[in-house]
C-alpha positions as CSV (number, residue, x, y, z in Angstrom):
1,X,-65.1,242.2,39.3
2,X,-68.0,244.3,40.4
3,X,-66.7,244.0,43.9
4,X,-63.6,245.7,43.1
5,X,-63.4,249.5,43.1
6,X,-61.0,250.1,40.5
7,X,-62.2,247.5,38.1
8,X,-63.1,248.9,34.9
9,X,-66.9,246.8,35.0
10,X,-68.9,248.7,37.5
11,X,-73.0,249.5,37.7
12,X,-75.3,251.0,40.0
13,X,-76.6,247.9,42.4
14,X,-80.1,249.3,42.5
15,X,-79.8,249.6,38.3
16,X,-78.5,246.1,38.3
17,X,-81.9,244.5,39.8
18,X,-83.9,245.8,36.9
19,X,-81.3,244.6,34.7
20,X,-81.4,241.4,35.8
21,X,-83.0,239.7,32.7
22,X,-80.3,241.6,30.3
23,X,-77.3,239.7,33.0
24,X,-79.3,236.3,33.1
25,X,-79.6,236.2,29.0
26,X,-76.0,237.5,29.4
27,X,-75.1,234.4,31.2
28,X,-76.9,231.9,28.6
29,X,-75.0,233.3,26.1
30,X,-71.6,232.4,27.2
31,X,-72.0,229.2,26.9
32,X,-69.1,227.6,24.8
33,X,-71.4,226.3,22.0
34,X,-72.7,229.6,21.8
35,X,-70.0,231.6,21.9
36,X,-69.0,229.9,19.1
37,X,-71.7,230.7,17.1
38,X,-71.8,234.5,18.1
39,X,-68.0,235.0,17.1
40,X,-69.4,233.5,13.6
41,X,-72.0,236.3,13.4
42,X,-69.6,239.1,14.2
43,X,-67.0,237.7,12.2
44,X,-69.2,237.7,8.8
45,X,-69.9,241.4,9.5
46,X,-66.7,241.9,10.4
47,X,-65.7,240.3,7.1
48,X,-67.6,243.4,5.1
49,X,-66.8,246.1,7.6
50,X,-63.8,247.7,5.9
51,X,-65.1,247.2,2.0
52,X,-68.2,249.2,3.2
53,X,-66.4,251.8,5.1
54,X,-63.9,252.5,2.4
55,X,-66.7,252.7,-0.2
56,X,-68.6,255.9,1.7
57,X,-65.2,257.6,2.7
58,X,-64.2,257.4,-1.3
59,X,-67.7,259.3,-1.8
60,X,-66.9,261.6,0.4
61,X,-63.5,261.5,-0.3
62,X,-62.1,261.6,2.7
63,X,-60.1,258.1,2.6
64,X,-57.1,260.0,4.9
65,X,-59.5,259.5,8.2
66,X,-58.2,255.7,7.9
67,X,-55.4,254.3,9.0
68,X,-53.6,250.9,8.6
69,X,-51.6,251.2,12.4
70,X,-52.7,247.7,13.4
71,X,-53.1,247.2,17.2
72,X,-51.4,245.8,20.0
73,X,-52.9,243.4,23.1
74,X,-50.6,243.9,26.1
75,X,-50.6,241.4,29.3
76,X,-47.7,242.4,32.4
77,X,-47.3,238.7,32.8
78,X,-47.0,235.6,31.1
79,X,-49.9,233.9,33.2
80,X,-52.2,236.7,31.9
81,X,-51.5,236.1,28.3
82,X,-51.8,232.1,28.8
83,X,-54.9,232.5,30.1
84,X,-55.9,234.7,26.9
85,X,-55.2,231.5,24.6
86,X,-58.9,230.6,23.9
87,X,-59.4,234.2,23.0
88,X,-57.0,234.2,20.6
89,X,-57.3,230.9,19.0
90,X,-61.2,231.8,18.6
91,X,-59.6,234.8,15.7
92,X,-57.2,232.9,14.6
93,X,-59.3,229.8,13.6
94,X,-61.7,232.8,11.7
95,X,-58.9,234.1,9.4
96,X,-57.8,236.7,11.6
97,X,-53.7,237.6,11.0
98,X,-52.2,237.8,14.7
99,X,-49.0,237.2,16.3
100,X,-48.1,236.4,19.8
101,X,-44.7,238.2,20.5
102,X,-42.9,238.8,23.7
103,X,-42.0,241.9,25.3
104,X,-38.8,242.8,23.6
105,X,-40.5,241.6,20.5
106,X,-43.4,244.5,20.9
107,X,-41.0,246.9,22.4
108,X,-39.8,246.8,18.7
109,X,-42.7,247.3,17.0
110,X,-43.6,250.0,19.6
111,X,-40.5,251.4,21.5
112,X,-43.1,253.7,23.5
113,X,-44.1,250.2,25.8
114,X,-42.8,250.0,29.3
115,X,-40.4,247.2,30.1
116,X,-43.8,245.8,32.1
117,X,-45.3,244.7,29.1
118,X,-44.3,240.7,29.5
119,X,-46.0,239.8,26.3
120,X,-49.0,240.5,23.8
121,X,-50.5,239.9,20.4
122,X,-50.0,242.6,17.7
123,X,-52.9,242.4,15.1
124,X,-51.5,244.2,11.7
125,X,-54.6,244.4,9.9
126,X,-56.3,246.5,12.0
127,X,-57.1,250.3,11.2
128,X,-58.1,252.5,12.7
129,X,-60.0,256.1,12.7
130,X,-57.8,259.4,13.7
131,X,-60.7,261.8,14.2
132,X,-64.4,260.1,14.2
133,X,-65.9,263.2,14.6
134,X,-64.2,264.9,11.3
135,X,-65.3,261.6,9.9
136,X,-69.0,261.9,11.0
137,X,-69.6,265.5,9.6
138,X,-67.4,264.7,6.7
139,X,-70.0,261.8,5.5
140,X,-72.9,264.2,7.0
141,X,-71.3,267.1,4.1
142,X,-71.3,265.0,1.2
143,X,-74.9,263.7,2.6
144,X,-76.3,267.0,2.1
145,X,-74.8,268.2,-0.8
146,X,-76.3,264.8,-2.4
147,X,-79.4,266.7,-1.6
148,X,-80.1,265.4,2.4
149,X,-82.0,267.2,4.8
150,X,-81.0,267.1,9.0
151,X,-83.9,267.7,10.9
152,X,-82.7,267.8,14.4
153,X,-86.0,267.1,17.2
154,X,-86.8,264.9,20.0
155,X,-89.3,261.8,18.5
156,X,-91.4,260.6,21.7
157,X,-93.6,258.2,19.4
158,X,-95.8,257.4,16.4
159,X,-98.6,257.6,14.7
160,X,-99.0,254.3,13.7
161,X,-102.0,252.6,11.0
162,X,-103.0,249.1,9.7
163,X,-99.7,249.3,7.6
164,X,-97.7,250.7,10.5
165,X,-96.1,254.2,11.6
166,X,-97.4,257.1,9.1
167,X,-95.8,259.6,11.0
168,X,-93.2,260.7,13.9
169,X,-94.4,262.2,16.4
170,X,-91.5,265.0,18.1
171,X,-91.1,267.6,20.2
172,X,-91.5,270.3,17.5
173,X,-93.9,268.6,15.7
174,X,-94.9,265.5,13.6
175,X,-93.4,264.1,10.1
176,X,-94.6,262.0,7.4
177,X,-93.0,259.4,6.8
178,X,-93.0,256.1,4.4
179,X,-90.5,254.3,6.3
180,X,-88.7,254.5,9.7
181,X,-85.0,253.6,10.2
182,X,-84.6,253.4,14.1
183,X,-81.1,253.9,15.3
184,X,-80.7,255.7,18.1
185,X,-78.4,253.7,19.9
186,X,-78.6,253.2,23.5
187,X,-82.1,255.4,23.1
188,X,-83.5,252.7,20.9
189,X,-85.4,250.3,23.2
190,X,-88.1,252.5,24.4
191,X,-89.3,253.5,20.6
192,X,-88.3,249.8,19.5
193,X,-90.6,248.8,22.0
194,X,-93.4,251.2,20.4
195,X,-92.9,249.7,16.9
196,X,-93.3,245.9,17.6
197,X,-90.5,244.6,19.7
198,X,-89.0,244.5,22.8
199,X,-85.1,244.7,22.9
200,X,-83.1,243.2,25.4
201,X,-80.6,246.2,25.2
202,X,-78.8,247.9,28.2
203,X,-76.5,250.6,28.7
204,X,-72.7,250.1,28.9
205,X,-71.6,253.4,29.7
206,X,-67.8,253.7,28.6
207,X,-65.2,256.6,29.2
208,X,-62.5,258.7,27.7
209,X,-60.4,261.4,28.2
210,X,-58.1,263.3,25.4
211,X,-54.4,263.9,26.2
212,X,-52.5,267.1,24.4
213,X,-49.9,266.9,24.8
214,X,-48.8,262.8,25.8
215,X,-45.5,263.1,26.7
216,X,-44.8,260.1,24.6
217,X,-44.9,259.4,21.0
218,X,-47.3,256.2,21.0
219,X,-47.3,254.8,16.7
220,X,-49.8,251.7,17.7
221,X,-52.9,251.8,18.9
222,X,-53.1,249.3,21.9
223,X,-55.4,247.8,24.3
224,X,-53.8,246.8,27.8
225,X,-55.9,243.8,28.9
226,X,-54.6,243.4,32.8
227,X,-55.6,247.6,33.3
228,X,-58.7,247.4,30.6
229,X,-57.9,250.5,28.6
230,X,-57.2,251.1,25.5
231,X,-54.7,254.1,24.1
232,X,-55.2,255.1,20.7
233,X,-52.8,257.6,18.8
234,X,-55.2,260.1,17.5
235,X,-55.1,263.3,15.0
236,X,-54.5,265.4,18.3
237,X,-53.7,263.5,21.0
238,X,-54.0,260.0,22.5
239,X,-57.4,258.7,24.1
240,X,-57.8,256.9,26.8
241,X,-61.1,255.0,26.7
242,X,-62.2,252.6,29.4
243,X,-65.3,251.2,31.3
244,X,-68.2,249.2,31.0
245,X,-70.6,250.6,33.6
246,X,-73.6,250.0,33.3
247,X,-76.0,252.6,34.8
248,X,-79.2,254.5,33.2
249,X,-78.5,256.6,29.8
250,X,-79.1,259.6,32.0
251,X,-77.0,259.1,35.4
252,X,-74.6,261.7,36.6
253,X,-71.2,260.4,34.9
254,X,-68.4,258.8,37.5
255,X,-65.1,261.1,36.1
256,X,-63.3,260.0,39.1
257,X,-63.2,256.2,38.6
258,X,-62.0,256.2,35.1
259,X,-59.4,258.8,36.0
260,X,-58.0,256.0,38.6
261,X,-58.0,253.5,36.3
262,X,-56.2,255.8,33.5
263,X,-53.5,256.4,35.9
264,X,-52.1,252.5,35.5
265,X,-51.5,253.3,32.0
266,X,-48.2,254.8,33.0
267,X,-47.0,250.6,33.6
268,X,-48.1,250.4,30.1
269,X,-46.5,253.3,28.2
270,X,-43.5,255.1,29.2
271,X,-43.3,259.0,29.5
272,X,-47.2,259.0,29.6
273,X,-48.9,262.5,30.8
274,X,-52.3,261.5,31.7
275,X,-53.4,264.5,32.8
276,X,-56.2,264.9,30.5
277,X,-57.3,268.0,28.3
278,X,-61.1,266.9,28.1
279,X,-63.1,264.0,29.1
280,X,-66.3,262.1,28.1
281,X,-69.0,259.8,28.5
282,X,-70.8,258.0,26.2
283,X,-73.8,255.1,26.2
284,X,-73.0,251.9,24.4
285,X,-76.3,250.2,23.4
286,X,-75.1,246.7,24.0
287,X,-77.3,243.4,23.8
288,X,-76.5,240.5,25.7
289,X,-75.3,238.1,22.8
290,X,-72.9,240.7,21.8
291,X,-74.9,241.5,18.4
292,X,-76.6,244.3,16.8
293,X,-79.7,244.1,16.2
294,X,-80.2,245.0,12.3
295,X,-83.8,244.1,10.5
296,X,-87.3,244.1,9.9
297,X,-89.9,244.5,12.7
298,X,-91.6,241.8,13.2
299,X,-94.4,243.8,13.2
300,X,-95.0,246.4,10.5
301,X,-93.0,245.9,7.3
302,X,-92.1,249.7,6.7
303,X,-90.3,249.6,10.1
304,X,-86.2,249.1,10.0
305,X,-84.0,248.8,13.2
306,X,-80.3,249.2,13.2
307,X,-78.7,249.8,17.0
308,X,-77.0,247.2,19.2
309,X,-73.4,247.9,18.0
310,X,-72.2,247.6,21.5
311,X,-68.1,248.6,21.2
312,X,-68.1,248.2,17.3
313,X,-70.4,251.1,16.7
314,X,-67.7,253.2,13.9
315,X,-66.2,249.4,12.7
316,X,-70.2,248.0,11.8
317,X,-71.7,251.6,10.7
318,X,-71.1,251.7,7.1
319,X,-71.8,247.9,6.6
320,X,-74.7,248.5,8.6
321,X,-76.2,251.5,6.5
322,X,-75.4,249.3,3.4
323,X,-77.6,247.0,4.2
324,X,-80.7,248.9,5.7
325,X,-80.1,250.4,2.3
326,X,-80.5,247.3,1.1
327,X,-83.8,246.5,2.8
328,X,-85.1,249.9,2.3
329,X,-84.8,248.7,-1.4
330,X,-86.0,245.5,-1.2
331,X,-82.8,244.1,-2.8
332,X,-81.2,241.2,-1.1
333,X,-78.4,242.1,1.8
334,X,-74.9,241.1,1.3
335,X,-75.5,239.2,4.5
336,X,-77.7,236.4,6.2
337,X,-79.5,239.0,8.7
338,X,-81.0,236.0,10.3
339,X,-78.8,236.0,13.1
340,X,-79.3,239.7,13.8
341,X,-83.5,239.9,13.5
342,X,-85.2,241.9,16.7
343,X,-87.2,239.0,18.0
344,X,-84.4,236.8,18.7
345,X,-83.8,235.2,22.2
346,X,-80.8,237.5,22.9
347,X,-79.2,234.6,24.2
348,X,-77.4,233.0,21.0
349,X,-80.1,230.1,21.0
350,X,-81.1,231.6,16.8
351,X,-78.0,230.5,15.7
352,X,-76.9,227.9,13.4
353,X,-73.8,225.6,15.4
354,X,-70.6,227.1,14.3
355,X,-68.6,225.7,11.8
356,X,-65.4,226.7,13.0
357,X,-65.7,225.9,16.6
């Protein structure tokens, strides 16, 4: 895949050789036992995800930035989806509500699919968010009228006593603090690394681009697993997302691969404009057992992390926050966080064997 110039998984080879560690844990962790295990992980977060998230969008009361669309896995041939069966059977033996329909089958729930679509899985349980920026500074409002404060500034470090970090130290100045809540995504591991712990996190660069208008009317989100993008129907527009390069949080961003990979979405969808209106890049902080890393330092007590949400950043946030909340009070979280502590092996080696495997 990394040999191929229009695959969607790309990275810098001289980035690659210092990320070689991340790729080698990487590898451990797809073994089958272990796989296993991980999908058991994600699966109880998963389980809490949209309870969580409905809960802060009724305080905010903006429950409209939800929507139950479901979401569509597309294959162009009936090879492609066979070889997708242990994928599928891995949700469906964790409660997940799938189908596995043919084309004219899909074509009915979606008339906007080409006749290239051979076959897929439509998931109708699945929601998903029409403006995530609305969202954010919707939340962000009802955060400071609760009485919040947003203090924006560049922390480099801390000051750091027997107890732990007493202050943050930023650009513009220091702060006091009684407790830190690191989660700065992909920017994490450098400041993780000053509290107590080093993270085996990378950065899986993805890309998008906004289409206004389409040219097509697309109802169902989908993801189109022989081309690796996804097309989501959004409040104005569709996005195109793909790409998992990984390359340093600061590199020059690589418009012109994604755009060629975007362009094979017209086998997909029919009538499809793809000439985008905007496009962006943003840094995934992904770990190499596919979890996020949510706890304790092992170090200083008053020190919470919560980053590592790979591609489920918006579906884990809320749960997330709930239970940071939840350690910040010293109440007991509505999860085991044992399989998500910061001085794990990164390589699924924590975990219990799966029940379901």
């Amino acid at each position: 895949m990394l040999l191929d110039p229009a695959h969607a998984l790309t990275t810098h080879w001289t980035y690659m050789l210092g990320a070689l560690p991340w790729f080698a844990r990487f590898a451990l962790a797809t073994q089958h036992h272990r796989v296993e295990a991980i999908a058991d992980a994600r699966a109880d977060m998963l389980a809490h995800a949209s309870e969580a998230l409905d809960t802060l969008l009724r305080e905010s009361g903006h429950t409209a930035m939800i929507e139950n669309r479901g979401l569509i896995h597309t294959f162009q041939s009936k090879a492609g989806l066979a070889g997708a069966a242990y994928a599928i059977e891995m949700r469906r033996r964790r409660g997940v509500r799938l189908e596995v329909l043919g084309g004219d089958a899909l074509r009915e729930l979606e008339p906007a699919l080409s006749t290239a679509v051979a076959g897929g899985v439509w998931y109708p349980n699945v929601r998903n968010c029409v403006n995530p920026q609305r969202m954010t500074e919707a939340i962000a409002a009802d955060f400071f009228e609760r009485g919040g404060d947003l203090v924006t500034d560049n922390v480099t470090g801390f000051d750091i006593g027997a107890d732990g970090p007493r202050r943050i130290i930023a650009g513009r100045g220091s702060y006091d603090c009684d407790l830190v809540v690191l989660a700065a995504g992909a920017w994490s591991k450098p400041l993780a690394k000053q509290l107590g712990c080093d993270i085996a996190l990378e950065t899986e660069r993805g890309y998008h681009i906004m289409i206004t208008p389409p040219g097509t009317e697309l109802r169902i989100p989908l993801v189109s697993n022989d081309q690796h993008i996804a097309i989501s129907p959004m409040e104005h527009g569709l996005r195109l997302s793909t790409m998992s390069e990984f390359a340093a949080i600061d590199a020059p961003p690589r418009h012109d691969r994604p755009l060629h990979i975007f362009e094979k979405a017209i086998n997909v969808v029919r009538g499809l404009n793809v000439a985008g209106s905007s496009s962006w890049v943003g840094a995934r902080p992904s770990t190499p057992d596919s979890l996020p890393v949510i706890g304790r330092s092992p170090r200083f007590r008053n020190t919470l992390f919560a980053f590592g949400h790979g591609h489920l950043g918006l579906t884990w946030a809320a749960i997330t926050g709930q239970l940071i909340s939840q350690l910040a009070s010293s109440v007991a979280p509505t999860i085991d966080l044992d399989a998500f502590r910061p001085d794990r092996t990164y390589t699924g080696s924590h975990l219990a064997p799966s029940r379901r495997g």
